[in-house]
C-alpha positions as CSV (number, residue, x, y, z in Angstrom):
1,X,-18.1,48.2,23.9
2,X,-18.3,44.6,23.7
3,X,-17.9,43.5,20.5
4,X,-19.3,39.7,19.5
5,X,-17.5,37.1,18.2
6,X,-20.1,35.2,16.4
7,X,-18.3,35.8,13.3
8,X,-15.7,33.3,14.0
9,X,-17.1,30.2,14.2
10,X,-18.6,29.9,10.3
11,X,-15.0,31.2,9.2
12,X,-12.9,29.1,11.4
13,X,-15.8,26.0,10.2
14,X,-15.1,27.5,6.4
15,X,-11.5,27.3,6.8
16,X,-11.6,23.8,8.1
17,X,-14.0,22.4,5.4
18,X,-11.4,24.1,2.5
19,X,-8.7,22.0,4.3
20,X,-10.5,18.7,4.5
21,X,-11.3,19.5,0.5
22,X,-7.8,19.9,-0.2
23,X,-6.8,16.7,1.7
24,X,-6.2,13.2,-0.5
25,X,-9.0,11.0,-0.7
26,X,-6.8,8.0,-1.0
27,X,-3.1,8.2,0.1
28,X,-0.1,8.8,-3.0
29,X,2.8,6.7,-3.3
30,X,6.1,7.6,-5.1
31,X,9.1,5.3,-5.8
32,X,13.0,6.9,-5.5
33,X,15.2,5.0,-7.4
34,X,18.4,7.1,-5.3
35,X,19.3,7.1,-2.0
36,X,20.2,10.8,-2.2
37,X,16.9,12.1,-3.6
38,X,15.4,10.2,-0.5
39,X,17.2,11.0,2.1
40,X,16.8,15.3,0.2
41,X,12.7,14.5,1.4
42,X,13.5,15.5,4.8
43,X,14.3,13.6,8.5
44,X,15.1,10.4,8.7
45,X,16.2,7.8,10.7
46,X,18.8,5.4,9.3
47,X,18.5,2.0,10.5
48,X,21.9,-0.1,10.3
49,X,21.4,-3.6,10.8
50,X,24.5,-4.0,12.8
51,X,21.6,-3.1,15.7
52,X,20.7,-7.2,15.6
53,X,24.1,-8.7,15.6
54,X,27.8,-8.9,14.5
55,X,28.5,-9.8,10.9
56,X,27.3,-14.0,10.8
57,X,24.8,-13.6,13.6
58,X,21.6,-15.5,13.7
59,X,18.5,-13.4,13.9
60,X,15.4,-15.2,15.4
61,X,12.3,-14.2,14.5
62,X,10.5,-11.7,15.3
63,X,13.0,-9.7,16.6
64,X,12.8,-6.0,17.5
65,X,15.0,-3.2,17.9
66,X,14.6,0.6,18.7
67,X,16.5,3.2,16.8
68,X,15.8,6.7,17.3
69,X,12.4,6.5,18.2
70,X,11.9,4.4,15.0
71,X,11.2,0.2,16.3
72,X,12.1,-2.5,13.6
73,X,10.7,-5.8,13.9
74,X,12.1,-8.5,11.5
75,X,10.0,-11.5,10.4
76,X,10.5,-14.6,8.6
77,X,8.3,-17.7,7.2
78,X,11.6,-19.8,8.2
79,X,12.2,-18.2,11.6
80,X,15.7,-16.6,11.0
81,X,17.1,-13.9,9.5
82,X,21.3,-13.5,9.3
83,X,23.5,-10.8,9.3
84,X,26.6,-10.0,6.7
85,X,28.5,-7.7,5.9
86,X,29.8,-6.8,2.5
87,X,33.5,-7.9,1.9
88,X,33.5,-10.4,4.5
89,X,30.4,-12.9,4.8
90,X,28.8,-12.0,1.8
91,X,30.2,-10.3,-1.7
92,X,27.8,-8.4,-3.9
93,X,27.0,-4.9,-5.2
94,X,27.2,-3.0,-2.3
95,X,30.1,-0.9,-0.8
96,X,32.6,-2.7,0.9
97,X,31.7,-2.6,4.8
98,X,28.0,-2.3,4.7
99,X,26.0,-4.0,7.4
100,X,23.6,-6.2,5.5
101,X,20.2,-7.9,6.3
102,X,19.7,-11.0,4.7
103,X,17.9,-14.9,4.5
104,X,19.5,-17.1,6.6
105,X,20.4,-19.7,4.2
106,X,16.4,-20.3,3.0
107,X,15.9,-20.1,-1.1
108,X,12.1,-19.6,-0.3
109,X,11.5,-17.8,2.8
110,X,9.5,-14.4,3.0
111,X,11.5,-11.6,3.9
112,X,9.3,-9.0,6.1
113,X,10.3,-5.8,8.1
114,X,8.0,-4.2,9.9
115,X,7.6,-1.1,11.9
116,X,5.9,-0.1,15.4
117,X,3.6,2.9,14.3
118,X,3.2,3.6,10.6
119,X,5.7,5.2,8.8
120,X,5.5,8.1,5.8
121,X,8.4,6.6,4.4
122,X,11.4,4.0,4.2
123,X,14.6,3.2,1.3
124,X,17.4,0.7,1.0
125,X,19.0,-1.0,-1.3
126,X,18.4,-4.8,-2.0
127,X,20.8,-7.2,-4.0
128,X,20.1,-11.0,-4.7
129,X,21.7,-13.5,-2.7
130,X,22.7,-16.7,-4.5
131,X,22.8,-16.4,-8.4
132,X,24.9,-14.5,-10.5
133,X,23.0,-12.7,-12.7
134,X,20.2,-10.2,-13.9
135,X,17.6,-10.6,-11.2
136,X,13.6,-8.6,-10.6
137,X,11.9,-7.9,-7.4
138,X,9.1,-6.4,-5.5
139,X,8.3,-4.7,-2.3
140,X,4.8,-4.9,-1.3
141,X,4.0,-2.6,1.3
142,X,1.1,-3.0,4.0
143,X,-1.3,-1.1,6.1
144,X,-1.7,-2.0,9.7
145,X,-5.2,-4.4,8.7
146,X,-3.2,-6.2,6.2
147,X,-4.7,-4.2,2.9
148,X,-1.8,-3.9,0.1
149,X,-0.8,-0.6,-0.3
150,X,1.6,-0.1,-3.0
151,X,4.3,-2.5,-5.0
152,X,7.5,-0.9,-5.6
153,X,9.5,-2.9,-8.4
154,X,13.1,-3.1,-9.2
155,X,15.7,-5.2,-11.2
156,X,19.6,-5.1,-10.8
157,X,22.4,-7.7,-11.6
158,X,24.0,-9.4,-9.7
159,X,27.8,-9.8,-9.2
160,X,30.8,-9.6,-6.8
161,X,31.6,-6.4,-7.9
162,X,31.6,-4.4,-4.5
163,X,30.0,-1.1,-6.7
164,X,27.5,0.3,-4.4
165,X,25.8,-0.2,-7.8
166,X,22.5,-2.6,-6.0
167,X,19.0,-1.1,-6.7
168,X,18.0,1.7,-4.3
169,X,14.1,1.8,-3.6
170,X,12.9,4.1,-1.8
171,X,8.9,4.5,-1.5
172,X,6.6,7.4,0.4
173,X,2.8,7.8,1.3
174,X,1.5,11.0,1.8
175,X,-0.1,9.8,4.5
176,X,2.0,8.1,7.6
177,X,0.2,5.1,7.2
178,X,2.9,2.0,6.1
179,X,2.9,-0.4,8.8
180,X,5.2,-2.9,7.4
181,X,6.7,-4.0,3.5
182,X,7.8,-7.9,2.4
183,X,10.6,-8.1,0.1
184,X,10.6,-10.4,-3.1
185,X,13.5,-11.4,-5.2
186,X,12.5,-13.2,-8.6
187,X,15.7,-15.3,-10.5
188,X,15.9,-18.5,-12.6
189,X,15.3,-22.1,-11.5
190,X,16.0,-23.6,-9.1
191,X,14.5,-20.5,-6.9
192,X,10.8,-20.2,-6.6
193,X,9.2,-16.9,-8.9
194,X,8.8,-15.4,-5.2
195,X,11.7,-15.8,-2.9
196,X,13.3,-14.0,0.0
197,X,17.0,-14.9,-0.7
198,X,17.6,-11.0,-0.6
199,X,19.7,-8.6,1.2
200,X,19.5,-5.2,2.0
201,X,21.4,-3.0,3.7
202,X,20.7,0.6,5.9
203,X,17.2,1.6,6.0
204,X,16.5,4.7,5.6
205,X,12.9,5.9,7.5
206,X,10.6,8.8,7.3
207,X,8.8,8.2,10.6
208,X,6.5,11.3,10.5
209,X,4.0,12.6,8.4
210,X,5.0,16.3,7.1
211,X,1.9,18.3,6.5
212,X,0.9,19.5,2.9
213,X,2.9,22.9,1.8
214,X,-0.9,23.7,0.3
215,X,-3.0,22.8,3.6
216,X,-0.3,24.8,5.1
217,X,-0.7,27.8,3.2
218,X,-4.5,27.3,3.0
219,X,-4.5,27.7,7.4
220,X,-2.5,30.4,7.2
221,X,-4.3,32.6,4.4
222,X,-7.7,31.4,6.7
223,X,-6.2,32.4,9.9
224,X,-4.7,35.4,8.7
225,X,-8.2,36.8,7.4
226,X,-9.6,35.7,10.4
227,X,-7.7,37.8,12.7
228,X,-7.8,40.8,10.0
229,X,-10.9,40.9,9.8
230,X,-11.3,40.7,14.0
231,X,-9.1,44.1,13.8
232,X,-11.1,45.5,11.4
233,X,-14.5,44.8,13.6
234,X,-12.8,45.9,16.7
235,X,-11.4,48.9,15.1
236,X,-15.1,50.2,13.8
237,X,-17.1,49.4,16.9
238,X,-14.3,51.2,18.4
C-alpha cells in the first residue's frame, strides 16, 4: 500500500519557521579580555605577521597575504605599515620574540586590517608605540557596507617590560559577518585623541560561523519526530 507523504511538508515548513524564530534578529558581540578563553571558542587560524616581512620591513599598503584559508589585507591612511619584533626593533609588553604589526613611524595614521570574507571572530594583543605610560584604545569593527558593528575598548600601560602583560582583545559575532576592524590608541599630547601608533602581535581568527547548540538541537528534535512519526504511519497502513 502506498502510503502519502503529504504530512511532511507542513512539519518540515514547521520545523523551519521554529528555527528562523530562534535565530538573532541582530547579530551579538562579546569581548575576551584573554587569549586562552579565545582561542577555548573553537578553530582558529593564527595569523603571525612575520607573513609580510622580516623584523624592520616596510609594508606598503594594501597588502595581502593568505594564511590557512584566512586572507589579511593591511591598510593605512599613511601607506605603510612596519614590522618588529619584540626584543629587537621594538621593546614593550609583549613576550620577547613576538612578531609584531605596527605604524611605520606615523603618530596619526589609521591602523586597519581587514579580511577577505567575513569573519565570526578575531583577538590580539595591542600595546602603544611611543609614550611610556597608561594609554586607552578602541577597536571598531565593520561590516562589509561600512556600517559599525561593535567597539571593543581596552587600556594597558605601557613600558619596556617584556611581560606578555599588553591588553588581549578578543571580539566575536554570532553571526560570520566582520569584514574588517581599525585600531585606535588614545595617549597624552603631542598624539592626536585617535591615533594609530599601535602594535599588535598574532591574530588569532575565527573564520567560520559555528551553528547555534539550540538551532541544532531544535533540527534534530524536528527531524527526529519527523521520521518517527513516518514509522509510525508506515507501520499502521501496514
Amino acid at each position: 500500500m502506498r502510503v502519502s507523504v503529504s504530512w511532511v511538508y507542513p512539519l518540515f515548513a514547521a520545523a523551519c519557521l521554529a528555527i528562523g524564530l530562534s535565530a538573532p534578529a541582530e547579530a551579538a558581540f562579546i569581548q575576551y579580555s584573554s587569549r586562552a578563553t579565545f582561542d577555548a571558542l573553537g578553530p582558529f587560524v593564527g595569523v603571525d605577521w612575520g607573513v609580510f616581512g622580516s623584523d624592520g620591513a616596510n609594508i606598503s599598503t594594501p597588502d595581502s597575504r593568505t594564511v590557512s584559508g584566512v586572507t589579511i589585507t593591511l591598510g593605512s591612511s599613511q601607506g605603510a605599515l612596519k614590522r618588529y619584533d619584540e626584543g629587537t626593533s621594538f621593546t614593550g609588553n609583549f613576550a620577547a620574540g613576538d612578531h609584531l604589526l605596527g605604524d611605520a613611524n606615523s603618530e596619526s595614521d589609521t591602523f586597519i586590517v581587514r579580511f577577505g570574507s567575513p569573519v565570526q571572530g578575531f583577538g590580539t594583543q595591542v600595546d602603544a608605540h611611543y609614550i611610556t605610560g597608561p594609554y586607552s584604545g578602541s577597536i571598531d569593527v565593520f561590516s562589509a557596507s561600512d556600517v559599525l558593528l561593535y567597539t571593543a575598548l581596552f587600556s594597558g600601560t605601557h613600558t619596556s617590560a617584556e611581560d606578555n602583560t599588553a591588553p588581549f582583545v578578543g571580539v566575536t559575532s554570532d553571526l560570520s559577518n566582520i569584514s574588517y576592524a581599525r585600531f585606535w590608541i588614545d595617549q597624552e599630547d603631542p598624539l592626536p585623541a585617535k591615533a594609530g601608533s599601535l602594535l599588535i602581535n598574532r591574530l588569532d581568527v575565527i573564520a567560520n560561523r559555528v551553528p547555534e547548540p539550540s538551532a541544532l538541537a531544535l533540527l534534530v528534535s524536528a527531524l527526529m519526530s519527523l521520521f518517527a512519526f513516518g514509522f509510525m504511519r508506515r507501520k499502521t497502513a501496514g
